[in-house]
C-alpha positions as CSV (number, residue, x, y, z in Angstrom):
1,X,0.0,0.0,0.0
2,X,1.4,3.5,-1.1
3,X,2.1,6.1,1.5
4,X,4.4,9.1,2.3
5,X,6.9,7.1,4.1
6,X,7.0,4.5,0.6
7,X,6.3,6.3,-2.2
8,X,9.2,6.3,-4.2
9,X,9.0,2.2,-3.7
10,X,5.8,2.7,-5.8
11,X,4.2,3.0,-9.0
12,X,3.4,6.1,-9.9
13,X,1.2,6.0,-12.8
14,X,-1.7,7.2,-11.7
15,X,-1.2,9.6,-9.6
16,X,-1.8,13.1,-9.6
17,X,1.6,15.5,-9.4
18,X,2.6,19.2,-9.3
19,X,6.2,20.7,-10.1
20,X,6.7,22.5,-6.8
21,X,10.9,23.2,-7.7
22,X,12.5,23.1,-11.0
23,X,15.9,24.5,-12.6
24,X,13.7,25.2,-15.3
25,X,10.8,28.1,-13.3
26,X,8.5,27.4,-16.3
27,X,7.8,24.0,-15.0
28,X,7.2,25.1,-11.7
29,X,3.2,25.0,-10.9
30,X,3.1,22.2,-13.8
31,X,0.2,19.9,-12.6
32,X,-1.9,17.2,-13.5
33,X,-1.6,13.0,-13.9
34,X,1.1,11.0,-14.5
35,X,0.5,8.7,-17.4
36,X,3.9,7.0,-17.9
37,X,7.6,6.8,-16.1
38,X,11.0,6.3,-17.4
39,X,14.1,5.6,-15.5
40,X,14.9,9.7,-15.6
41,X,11.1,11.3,-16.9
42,X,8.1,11.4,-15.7
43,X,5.2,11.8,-18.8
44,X,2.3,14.1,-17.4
45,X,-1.1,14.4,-18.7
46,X,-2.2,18.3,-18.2
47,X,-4.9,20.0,-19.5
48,X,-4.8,17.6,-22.3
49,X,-1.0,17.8,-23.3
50,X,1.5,15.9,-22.3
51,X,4.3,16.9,-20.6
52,X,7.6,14.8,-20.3
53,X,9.7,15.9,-16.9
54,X,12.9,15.4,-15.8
55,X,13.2,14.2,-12.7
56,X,16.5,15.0,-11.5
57,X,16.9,18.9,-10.4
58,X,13.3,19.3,-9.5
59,X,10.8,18.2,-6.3
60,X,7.3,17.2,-7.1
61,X,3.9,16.9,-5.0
62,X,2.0,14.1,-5.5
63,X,-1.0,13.3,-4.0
64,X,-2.4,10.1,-2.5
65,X,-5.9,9.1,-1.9
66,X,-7.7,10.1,0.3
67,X,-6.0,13.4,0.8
68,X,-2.4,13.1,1.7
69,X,0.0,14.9,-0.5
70,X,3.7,13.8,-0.5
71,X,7.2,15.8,-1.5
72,X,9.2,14.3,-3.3
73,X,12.9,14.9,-4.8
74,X,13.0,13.9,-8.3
75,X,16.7,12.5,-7.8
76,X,15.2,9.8,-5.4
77,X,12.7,8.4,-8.0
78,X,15.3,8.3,-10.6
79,X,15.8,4.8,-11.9
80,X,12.9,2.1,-13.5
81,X,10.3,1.7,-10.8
82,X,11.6,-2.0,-10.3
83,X,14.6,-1.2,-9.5
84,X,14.1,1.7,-6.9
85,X,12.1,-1.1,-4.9
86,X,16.2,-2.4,-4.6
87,X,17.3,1.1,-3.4
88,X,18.1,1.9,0.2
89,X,16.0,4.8,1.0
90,X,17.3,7.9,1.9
91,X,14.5,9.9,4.3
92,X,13.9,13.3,2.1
């Protein structure tokens, strides 16, 4: 079961995420679903687009039912989702 303490051991597809700190300030407020995940992008459905985001360099909110939201550096959620579930943890 996903929650803030296990996240990044997690699936993400699905969930609902906002750019809260980027290198790049245009993605900053960037919200919406996110529909697919690569070893260093996240692909997020918004307002119809899609949007393909780095993860490394920026710190995303996602949001997990019922309605706990989670922070999130994009360096710990780089790698394939199977392998992160190998990763030691850091606490963020």
């Amino acid at each position: 079961m996903r929650n803030p303490g296990n996240l990044p051991r997690h699936e993400l597809i699905g969930l609902g995420v906002e750019v809260v700190e980027s290198e790049n300030k245009d993605e900053v407020g960037i919200k919406g679903k996110v529909v697919d995940e690569m070893k260093s992008v996240l692909k997020v459905e918004c307002k119809g687009d899609e949007k393909t985001l780095q993860k490394r360099g920026r710190v995303f909110k996602f949001k997990l039912p019922p309605n706990k939201e989670v922070m999130v550096e994009g360096n710990i959620l780089e790698g394939r989702p199977e392998d992160r579930i190998k990763k030691k943890l850091k606490k963020w």
